[in-house]
N, C-alpha and C positions, 0 to 999 in steps of 0.2 A: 783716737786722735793723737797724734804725737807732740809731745811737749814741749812747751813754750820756749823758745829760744832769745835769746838777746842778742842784736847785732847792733853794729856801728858802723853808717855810714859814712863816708867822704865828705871832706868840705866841699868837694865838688858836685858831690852826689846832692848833698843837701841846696847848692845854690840853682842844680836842677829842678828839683823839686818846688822850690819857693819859685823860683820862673815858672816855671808851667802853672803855679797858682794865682799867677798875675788875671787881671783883668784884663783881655785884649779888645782892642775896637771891632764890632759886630758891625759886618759886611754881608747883608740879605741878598744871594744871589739865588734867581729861580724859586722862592720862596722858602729856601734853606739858609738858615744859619750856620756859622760855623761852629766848631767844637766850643762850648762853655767850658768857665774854668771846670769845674767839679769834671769834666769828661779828659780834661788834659792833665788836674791831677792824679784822675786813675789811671792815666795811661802814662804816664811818668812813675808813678807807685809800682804799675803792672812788669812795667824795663827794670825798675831795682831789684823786683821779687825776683825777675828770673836771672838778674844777671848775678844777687845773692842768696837765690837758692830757698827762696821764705813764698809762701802764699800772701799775696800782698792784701788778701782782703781781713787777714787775721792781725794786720798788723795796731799796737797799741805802743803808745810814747812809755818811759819810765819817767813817772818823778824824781826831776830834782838832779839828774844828770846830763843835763840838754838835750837841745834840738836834733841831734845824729844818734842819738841812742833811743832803741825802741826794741819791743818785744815781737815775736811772730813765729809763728809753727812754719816749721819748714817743710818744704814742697816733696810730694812721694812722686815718683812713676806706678801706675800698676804693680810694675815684678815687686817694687821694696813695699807697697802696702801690703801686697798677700805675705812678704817676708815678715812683715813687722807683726802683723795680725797673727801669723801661726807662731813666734814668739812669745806674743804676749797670751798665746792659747797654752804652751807649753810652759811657760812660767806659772798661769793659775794652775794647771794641770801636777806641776810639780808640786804648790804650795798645799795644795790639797789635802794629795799625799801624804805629806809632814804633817801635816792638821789632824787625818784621820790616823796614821800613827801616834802621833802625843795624845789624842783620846783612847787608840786601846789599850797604850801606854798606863794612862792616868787609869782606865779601867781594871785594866789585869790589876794593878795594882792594890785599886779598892774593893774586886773578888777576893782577892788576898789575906784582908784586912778583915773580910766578912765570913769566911770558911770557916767553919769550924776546924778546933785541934785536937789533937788526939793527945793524950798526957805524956808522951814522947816529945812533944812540942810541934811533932811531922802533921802533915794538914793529914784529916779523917776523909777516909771515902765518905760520901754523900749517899 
């Protein structure tokens, strides 16, 4: 998953939002209702995501900074997921590596330390 971003909305953006989470008067036509709030403010949330680039259903407020500041992962296409994924394949892939060298590293090391010497101070064949 890709990590948590911080955006800032508009004071426009935001007086969007707080409209669409009005209470409107319900009009039963045909036996349907119309959209509730809770359906118009995900569909006001779902326009900011895409028009700022965030998955709107990841979205979380920050403490203590207002109302237009909020956290959210932002939105992949396909191509940049598989981009992002074989990345983050190639970076464990790298870290590995370095991992498993500083251990033969620390190892040769501690052969070393364990060999016996020959009174020339040169390591003894074994």
């Amino acid at each position: 998953m890709n990590p948590r971003v911080e955006y800032e909305m508009s004071e426009d953006d935001l007086a969007k939002l707080l409209d669409a989470c009005k209470p409107t008067p319900c009009i039963m036509v045909g036996g349907v209702t119309g959209p509730t709030p809770q359906d118009m403010a995900n569909h006001a949330w779902s326009a900011l995501g895409e028009q700022m680039g965030f998955d709107p259903m990841t979205v979380r407020p920050i403490e203590g900074k207002g109302r237009r500041f909020f956290t959210g992962v932002p939105s992949e296409t396909d191509e940049q997921r598989k981009e992002r994924l074989a990345d983050e394949a190639e970076q464990k892939r790298v870290a590995e590596v370095e991992e498993l060298r500083a251990d033969i590293q620390k190892k040769q090391e501690r052969l070393a330390e364990l060999e016996p010497r020959g009174t020339d101070g040169a390591q003894a064949d074994v």
